[in-house]
C-alpha positions in Angstrom: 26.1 -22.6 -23.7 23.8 -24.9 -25.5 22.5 -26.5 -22.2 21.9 -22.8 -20.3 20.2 -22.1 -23.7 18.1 -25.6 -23.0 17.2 -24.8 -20.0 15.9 -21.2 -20.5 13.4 -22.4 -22.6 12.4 -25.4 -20.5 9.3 -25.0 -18.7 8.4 -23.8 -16.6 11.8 -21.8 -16.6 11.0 -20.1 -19.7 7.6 -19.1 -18.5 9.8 -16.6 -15.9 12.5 -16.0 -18.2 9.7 -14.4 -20.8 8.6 -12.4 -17.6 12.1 -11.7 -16.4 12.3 -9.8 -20.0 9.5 -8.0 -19.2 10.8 -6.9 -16.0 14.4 -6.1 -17.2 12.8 -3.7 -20.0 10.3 -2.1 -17.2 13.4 -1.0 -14.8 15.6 0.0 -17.8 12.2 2.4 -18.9 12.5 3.2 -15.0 16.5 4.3 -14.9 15.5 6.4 -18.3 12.5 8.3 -16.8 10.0 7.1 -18.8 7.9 4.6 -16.4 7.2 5.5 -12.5 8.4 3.1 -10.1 4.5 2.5 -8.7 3.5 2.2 -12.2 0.6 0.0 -10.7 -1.2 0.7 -7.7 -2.4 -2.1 -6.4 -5.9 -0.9 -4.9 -6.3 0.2 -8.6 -5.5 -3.3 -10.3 -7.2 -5.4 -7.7 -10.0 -3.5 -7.8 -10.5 -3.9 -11.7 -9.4 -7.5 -11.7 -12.2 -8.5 -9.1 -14.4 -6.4 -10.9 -14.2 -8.2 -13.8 -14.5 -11.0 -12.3 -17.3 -10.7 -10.4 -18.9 -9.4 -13.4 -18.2 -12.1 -15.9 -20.0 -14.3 -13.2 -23.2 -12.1 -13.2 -23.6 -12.1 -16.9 -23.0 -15.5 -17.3 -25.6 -16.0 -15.0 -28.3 -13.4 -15.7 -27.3 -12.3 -19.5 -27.3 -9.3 -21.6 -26.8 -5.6 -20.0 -26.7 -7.4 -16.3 -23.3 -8.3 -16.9 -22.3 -4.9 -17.9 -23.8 -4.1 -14.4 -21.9 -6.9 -12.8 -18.4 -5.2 -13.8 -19.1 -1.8 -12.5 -20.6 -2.8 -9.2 -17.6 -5.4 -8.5 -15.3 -2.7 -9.3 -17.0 -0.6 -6.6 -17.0 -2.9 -4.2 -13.8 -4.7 -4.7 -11.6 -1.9 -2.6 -13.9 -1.7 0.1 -13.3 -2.8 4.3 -11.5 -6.3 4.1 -8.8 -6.8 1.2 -10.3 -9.4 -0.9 -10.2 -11.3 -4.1 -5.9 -10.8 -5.6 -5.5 -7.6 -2.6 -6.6 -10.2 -0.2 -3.9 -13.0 -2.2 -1.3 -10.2 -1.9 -1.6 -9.5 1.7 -2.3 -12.5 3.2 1.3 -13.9 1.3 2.9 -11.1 2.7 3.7 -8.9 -0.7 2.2 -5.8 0.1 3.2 -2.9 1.6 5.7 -1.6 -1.5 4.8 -0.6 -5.0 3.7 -3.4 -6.5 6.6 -3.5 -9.3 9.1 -4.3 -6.6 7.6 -7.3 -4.8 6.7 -8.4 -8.1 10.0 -7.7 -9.5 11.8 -9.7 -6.5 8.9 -12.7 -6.9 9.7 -13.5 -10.2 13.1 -12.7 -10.2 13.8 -15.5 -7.0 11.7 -17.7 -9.4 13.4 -17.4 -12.4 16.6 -18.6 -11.0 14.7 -21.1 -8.4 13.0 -23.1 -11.4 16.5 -23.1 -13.3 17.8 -24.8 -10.0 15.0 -27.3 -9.6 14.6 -28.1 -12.9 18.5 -28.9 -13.4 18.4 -30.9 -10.5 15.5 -32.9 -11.3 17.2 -34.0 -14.4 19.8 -35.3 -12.7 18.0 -36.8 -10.1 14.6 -38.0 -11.2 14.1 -41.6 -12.5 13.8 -41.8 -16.0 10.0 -43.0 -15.5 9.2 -39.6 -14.0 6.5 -38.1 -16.8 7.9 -34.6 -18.0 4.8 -32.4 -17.5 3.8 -33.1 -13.9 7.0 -32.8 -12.9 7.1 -29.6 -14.1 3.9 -28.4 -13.1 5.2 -29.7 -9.8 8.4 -27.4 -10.2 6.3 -24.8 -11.0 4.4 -24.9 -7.4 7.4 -25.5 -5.4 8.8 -22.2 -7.4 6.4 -19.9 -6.5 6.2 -21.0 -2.8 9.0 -20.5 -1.8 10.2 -17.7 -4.4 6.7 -16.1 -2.5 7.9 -17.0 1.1 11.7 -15.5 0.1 10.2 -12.2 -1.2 7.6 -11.2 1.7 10.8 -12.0 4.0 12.7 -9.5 1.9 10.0 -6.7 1.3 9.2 -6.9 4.9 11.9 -4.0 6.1 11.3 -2.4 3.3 7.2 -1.0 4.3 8.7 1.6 6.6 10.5 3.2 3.4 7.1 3.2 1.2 4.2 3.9 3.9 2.5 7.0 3.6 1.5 8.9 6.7 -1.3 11.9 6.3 -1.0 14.7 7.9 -3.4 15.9 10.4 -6.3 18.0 9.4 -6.9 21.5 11.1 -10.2 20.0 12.7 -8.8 16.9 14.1 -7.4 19.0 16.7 -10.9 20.0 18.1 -10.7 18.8 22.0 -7.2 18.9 22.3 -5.1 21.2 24.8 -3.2 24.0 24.0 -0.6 26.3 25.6 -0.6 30.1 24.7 2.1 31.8 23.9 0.7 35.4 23.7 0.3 37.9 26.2 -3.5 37.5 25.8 -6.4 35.9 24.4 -9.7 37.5 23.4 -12.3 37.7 20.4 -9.9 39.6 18.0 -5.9 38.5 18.9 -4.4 35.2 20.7 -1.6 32.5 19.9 -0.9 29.1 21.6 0.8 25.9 20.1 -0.3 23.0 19.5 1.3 19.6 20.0 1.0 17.9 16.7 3.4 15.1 17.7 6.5 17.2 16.1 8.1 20.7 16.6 4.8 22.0 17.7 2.0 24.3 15.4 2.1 27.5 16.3 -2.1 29.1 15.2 -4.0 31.6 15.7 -7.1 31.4 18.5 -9.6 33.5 19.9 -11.6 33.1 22.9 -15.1 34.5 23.2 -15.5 34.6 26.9 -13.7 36.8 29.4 -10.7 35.2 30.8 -7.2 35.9 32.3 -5.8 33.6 29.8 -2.0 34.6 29.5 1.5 32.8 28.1 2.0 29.8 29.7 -1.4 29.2 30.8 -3.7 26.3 28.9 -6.6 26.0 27.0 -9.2 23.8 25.6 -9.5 24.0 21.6 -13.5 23.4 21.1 -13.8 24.2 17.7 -12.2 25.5 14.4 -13.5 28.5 12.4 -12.4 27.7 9.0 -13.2 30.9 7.3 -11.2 33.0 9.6 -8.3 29.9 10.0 -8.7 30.2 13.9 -9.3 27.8 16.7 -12.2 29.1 19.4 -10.8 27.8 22.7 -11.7 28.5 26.4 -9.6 28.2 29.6 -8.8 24.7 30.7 -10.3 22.8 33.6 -7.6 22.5 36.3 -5.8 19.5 35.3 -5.5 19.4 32.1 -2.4 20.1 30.2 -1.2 20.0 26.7 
Protein backbone atom coordinates (compact mmCIF):
# COMPACT_ATOMS: atom_id res chain seq x y z
CA UNK A 1 0.00 0.00 0.00
CA UNK A 2 2.86 2.21 0.87
CA UNK A 3 4.52 1.73 -2.64
CA UNK A 4 0.92 2.47 -4.76
CA UNK A 5 0.83 5.42 -2.25
CA UNK A 6 4.63 6.17 -3.66
CA UNK A 7 3.83 6.06 -6.74
CA UNK A 8 0.60 8.25 -6.83
CA UNK A 9 2.55 11.09 -5.82
CA UNK A 10 5.50 10.45 -8.07
CA UNK A 11 5.59 12.67 -10.97
CA UNK A 12 4.53 12.99 -13.24
CA UNK A 13 1.78 10.34 -12.02
CA UNK A 14 0.59 12.67 -9.43
CA UNK A 15 0.23 15.47 -11.87
CA UNK A 16 -2.87 13.14 -13.52
CA UNK A 17 -3.86 11.64 -10.29
CA UNK A 18 -4.68 15.51 -8.98
CA UNK A 19 -6.62 15.83 -12.46
CA UNK A 20 -8.15 12.34 -12.17
CA UNK A 21 -9.70 13.89 -8.84
CA UNK A 22 -10.92 16.55 -10.59
CA UNK A 23 -12.52 14.44 -13.09
CA UNK A 24 -14.02 11.88 -10.68
CA UNK A 25 -15.81 14.86 -8.74
CA UNK A 26 -17.04 16.53 -12.27
CA UNK A 27 -18.96 13.10 -13.29
CA UNK A 28 -20.17 12.42 -9.67
CA UNK A 29 -21.64 16.42 -9.99
CA UNK A 30 -22.81 14.87 -13.51
CA UNK A 31 -24.78 11.52 -12.09
CA UNK A 32 -26.30 14.18 -9.36
CA UNK A 33 -27.67 16.69 -11.93
CA UNK A 34 -25.78 19.40 -11.04
CA UNK A 35 -23.07 19.84 -14.04
CA UNK A 36 -24.07 19.21 -17.83
CA UNK A 37 -22.17 16.73 -19.66
CA UNK A 38 -20.85 19.56 -22.41
CA UNK A 39 -20.09 21.71 -19.56
CA UNK A 40 -17.46 23.21 -22.00
CA UNK A 41 -17.90 23.94 -25.46
CA UNK A 42 -15.08 23.87 -27.13
CA UNK A 43 -15.55 26.69 -29.85
CA UNK A 44 -16.30 28.71 -26.52
CA UNK A 45 -12.91 27.84 -24.67
CA UNK A 46 -10.77 27.93 -27.73
CA UNK A 47 -11.92 30.87 -28.64
CA UNK A 48 -11.20 32.65 -25.26
CA UNK A 49 -7.86 30.88 -24.82
CA UNK A 50 -6.48 32.20 -28.23
CA UNK A 51 -8.00 35.30 -27.45
CA UNK A 52 -5.99 35.79 -24.69
CA UNK A 53 -3.29 34.92 -26.10
CA UNK A 54 -3.15 36.77 -28.93
CA UNK A 55 -3.89 39.66 -26.78
CA UNK A 56 -1.20 39.33 -24.17
CA UNK A 57 1.12 39.40 -27.30
CA UNK A 58 -0.29 42.83 -28.58
CA UNK A 59 0.08 44.53 -25.30
CA UNK A 60 3.32 43.40 -24.66
CA UNK A 61 4.09 44.76 -27.84
CA UNK A 62 2.23 48.03 -28.22
CA UNK A 63 1.26 48.82 -24.34
CA UNK A 64 -1.53 50.29 -22.43
CA UNK A 65 -5.35 50.06 -23.77
CA UNK A 66 -3.91 48.15 -27.10
CA UNK A 67 -3.67 45.10 -25.26
CA UNK A 68 -7.20 45.41 -24.03
CA UNK A 69 -7.83 45.62 -27.80
CA UNK A 70 -5.70 42.67 -28.54
CA UNK A 71 -8.04 40.34 -26.31
CA UNK A 72 -11.32 41.23 -27.86
CA UNK A 73 -10.21 41.09 -31.43
CA UNK A 74 -8.39 37.51 -30.85
CA UNK A 75 -11.52 36.36 -29.29
CA UNK A 76 -13.32 37.38 -32.44
CA UNK A 77 -11.29 35.94 -34.70
CA UNK A 78 -10.25 32.87 -32.96
CA UNK A 79 -13.57 30.75 -34.11
CA UNK A 80 -13.45 31.82 -37.47
CA UNK A 81 -12.83 29.46 -41.06
CA UNK A 82 -9.83 27.15 -40.22
CA UNK A 83 -9.73 25.71 -36.53
CA UNK A 84 -6.69 27.24 -35.09
CA UNK A 85 -4.65 27.88 -32.03
CA UNK A 86 -5.89 24.70 -29.04
CA UNK A 87 -9.34 23.93 -31.65
CA UNK A 88 -6.73 23.47 -34.27
CA UNK A 89 -4.43 21.15 -31.38
CA UNK A 90 -7.81 19.33 -30.71
CA UNK A 91 -8.68 18.42 -34.17
CA UNK A 92 -5.69 17.76 -35.75
CA UNK A 93 -4.97 14.95 -32.61
CA UNK A 94 -8.17 13.66 -33.37
CA UNK A 95 -10.16 14.71 -29.96
CA UNK A 96 -13.00 16.48 -31.32
CA UNK A 97 -16.14 15.68 -32.37
CA UNK A 98 -17.71 14.89 -28.57
CA UNK A 99 -18.17 17.19 -25.67
CA UNK A 100 -15.07 18.14 -24.63
CA UNK A 101 -15.48 16.52 -21.00
CA UNK A 102 -15.38 13.11 -22.55
CA UNK A 103 -12.30 13.09 -24.65
CA UNK A 104 -10.80 14.83 -21.93
CA UNK A 105 -12.05 12.53 -19.39
CA UNK A 106 -10.74 9.35 -21.43
CA UNK A 107 -7.19 11.45 -22.15
CA UNK A 108 -6.30 11.80 -18.78
CA UNK A 109 -7.87 8.86 -17.56
CA UNK A 110 -5.53 6.47 -20.17
CA UNK A 111 -2.75 8.70 -18.77
CA UNK A 112 -3.14 8.32 -15.33
CA UNK A 113 -2.82 4.68 -15.36
CA UNK A 114 -0.13 4.82 -18.46
CA UNK A 115 2.44 7.01 -16.36
CA UNK A 116 1.79 4.57 -13.27
CA UNK A 117 2.90 1.82 -15.81
CA UNK A 118 5.95 3.62 -17.17
CA UNK A 119 7.07 5.06 -14.27
CA UNK A 120 7.00 1.54 -12.36
CA UNK A 121 8.76 0.12 -15.02
CA UNK A 122 11.42 2.53 -15.35
CA UNK A 123 12.31 1.95 -11.82
CA UNK A 124 12.89 -1.34 -12.39
CA UNK A 125 14.61 -1.06 -15.49
CA UNK A 126 16.59 2.14 -15.72
CA UNK A 127 20.22 2.27 -14.72
CA UNK A 128 20.79 3.76 -11.49
CA UNK A 129 22.72 6.77 -13.45
CA UNK A 130 19.50 7.68 -15.18
CA UNK A 131 18.83 11.42 -13.65
CA UNK A 132 15.25 11.43 -11.97
CA UNK A 133 13.67 14.52 -13.73
CA UNK A 134 14.36 14.01 -17.39
CA UNK A 135 13.24 10.86 -17.09
CA UNK A 136 10.17 11.87 -16.00
CA UNK A 137 9.66 14.69 -18.19
CA UNK A 138 10.45 11.99 -20.71
CA UNK A 139 7.50 9.74 -19.12
CA UNK A 140 5.49 12.56 -19.24
CA UNK A 141 5.72 12.86 -23.26
CA UNK A 142 5.52 9.26 -23.99
CA UNK A 143 2.10 9.57 -21.67
CA UNK A 144 0.39 11.88 -23.46
CA UNK A 145 1.19 10.41 -26.92
CA UNK A 146 0.00 7.70 -26.78
CA UNK A 147 -2.76 8.19 -23.98
CA UNK A 148 -3.76 11.00 -26.99
CA UNK A 149 -3.35 8.35 -29.95
CA UNK A 150 -5.62 5.72 -27.57
CA UNK A 151 -8.37 8.29 -26.94
CA UNK A 152 -8.96 9.76 -30.65
CA UNK A 153 -9.07 5.80 -31.54
CA UNK A 154 -11.75 5.46 -28.94
CA UNK A 155 -13.90 8.76 -29.43
CA UNK A 156 -13.81 8.09 -33.07
CA UNK A 157 -17.28 5.86 -33.21
CA UNK A 158 -18.48 7.83 -30.88
CA UNK A 159 -19.03 11.44 -33.35
CA UNK A 160 -22.10 9.89 -34.94
CA UNK A 161 -23.79 9.80 -31.34
CA UNK A 162 -22.89 13.73 -30.59
CA UNK A 163 -23.12 15.44 -34.20
CA UNK A 164 -25.74 17.83 -34.61
CA UNK A 165 -27.66 18.01 -37.86
CA UNK A 166 -29.91 21.39 -38.57
CA UNK A 167 -32.80 21.05 -40.01
CA UNK A 168 -33.70 22.58 -43.20
CA UNK A 169 -35.03 26.09 -43.48
CA UNK A 170 -38.41 26.72 -45.29
CA UNK A 171 -36.40 28.78 -47.99
CA UNK A 172 -33.75 26.29 -48.73
CA UNK A 173 -36.29 24.55 -50.55
CA UNK A 174 -36.61 27.41 -53.25
CA UNK A 175 -35.73 25.52 -56.75
CA UNK A 176 -36.64 22.26 -55.75
CA UNK A 177 -39.48 20.00 -57.28
CA UNK A 178 -42.62 19.17 -55.80
CA UNK A 179 -45.57 16.78 -56.35
CA UNK A 180 -49.22 18.00 -55.56
CA UNK A 181 -51.38 16.32 -53.82
CA UNK A 182 -54.48 18.44 -54.18
CA UNK A 183 -57.08 18.39 -56.73
CA UNK A 184 -55.82 21.93 -57.74
CA UNK A 185 -53.57 24.63 -57.54
CA UNK A 186 -54.28 28.37 -57.88
CA UNK A 187 -53.67 31.84 -56.08
CA UNK A 188 -55.91 31.01 -53.00
CA UNK A 189 -55.77 26.86 -52.32
CA UNK A 190 -53.00 24.11 -53.35
CA UNK A 191 -50.90 21.30 -51.52
CA UNK A 192 -47.85 19.25 -52.79
CA UNK A 193 -45.02 17.53 -50.69
CA UNK A 194 -41.92 18.08 -50.52
CA UNK A 195 -38.97 15.64 -50.39
CA UNK A 196 -37.06 16.80 -47.43
CA UNK A 197 -34.86 13.55 -47.40
CA UNK A 198 -37.52 11.85 -44.71
CA UNK A 199 -41.29 11.11 -44.62
CA UNK A 200 -41.97 13.90 -46.88
CA UNK A 201 -43.33 17.81 -45.95
CA UNK A 202 -46.55 18.14 -46.74
CA UNK A 203 -47.18 22.65 -47.32
CA UNK A 204 -49.17 24.74 -48.58
CA UNK A 205 -48.53 26.43 -52.28
CA UNK A 206 -50.12 28.71 -54.60
CA UNK A 207 -49.59 29.28 -58.18
CA UNK A 208 -50.20 32.62 -59.79
CA UNK A 209 -50.48 31.62 -63.29
CA UNK A 210 -53.17 29.52 -64.99
CA UNK A 211 -52.42 25.98 -65.06
CA UNK A 212 -53.95 22.47 -65.17
CA UNK A 213 -51.82 21.56 -62.28
CA UNK A 214 -53.66 18.50 -60.56
CA UNK A 215 -52.49 15.48 -57.93
CA UNK A 216 -49.78 13.73 -59.21
CA UNK A 217 -48.61 16.24 -61.50
CA UNK A 218 -45.12 18.33 -60.56
CA UNK A 219 -44.04 21.60 -59.88
CA UNK A 220 -41.25 23.93 -59.53
CA UNK A 221 -41.03 25.80 -55.98
CA UNK A 222 -39.60 29.36 -57.06
CA UNK A 223 -40.05 31.09 -54.02
CA UNK A 224 -41.44 31.18 -50.41
CA UNK A 225 -43.88 33.80 -49.06
CA UNK A 226 -43.07 33.94 -45.51
CA UNK A 227 -45.94 36.00 -44.31
CA UNK A 228 -48.60 33.83 -45.71
CA UNK A 229 -46.17 30.38 -44.88
CA UNK A 230 -46.68 29.30 -48.64
CA UNK A 231 -44.40 28.28 -51.41
CA UNK A 232 -45.31 30.23 -55.05
CA UNK A 233 -44.56 27.39 -57.56
CA UNK A 234 -45.31 26.98 -61.31
CA UNK A 235 -45.71 23.83 -63.51
CA UNK A 236 -42.58 21.85 -64.19
CA UNK A 237 -40.64 21.73 -67.36
CA UNK A 238 -41.12 18.20 -68.80
CA UNK A 239 -38.57 16.32 -67.26
CA UNK A 240 -38.27 17.21 -64.18
CA UNK A 241 -39.49 15.26 -61.21
CA UNK A 242 -39.34 15.42 -57.52
Amino acid sequence: MQEFFTLLTTFPVVLFSAIMAVVFLYWILVILGTLDVDLFDLDGVTEAIDGALDGALDGAIEGGLEAADGLEGGAEGAGEGTPSGLAGVIHAVGLHGVPLTISLSILFGLAWLLSMLLIEGVRLKAPEWVANIPLQFAVLLVTLTVAGFLTARIIRPLRPAFATVTAPSRGSFTGRVCTVVSTRVDGDFGRAEIDDGGAGLLVDVRCAEENTLSRGDYALVYDYDREADVFLVKPAEDGLSA
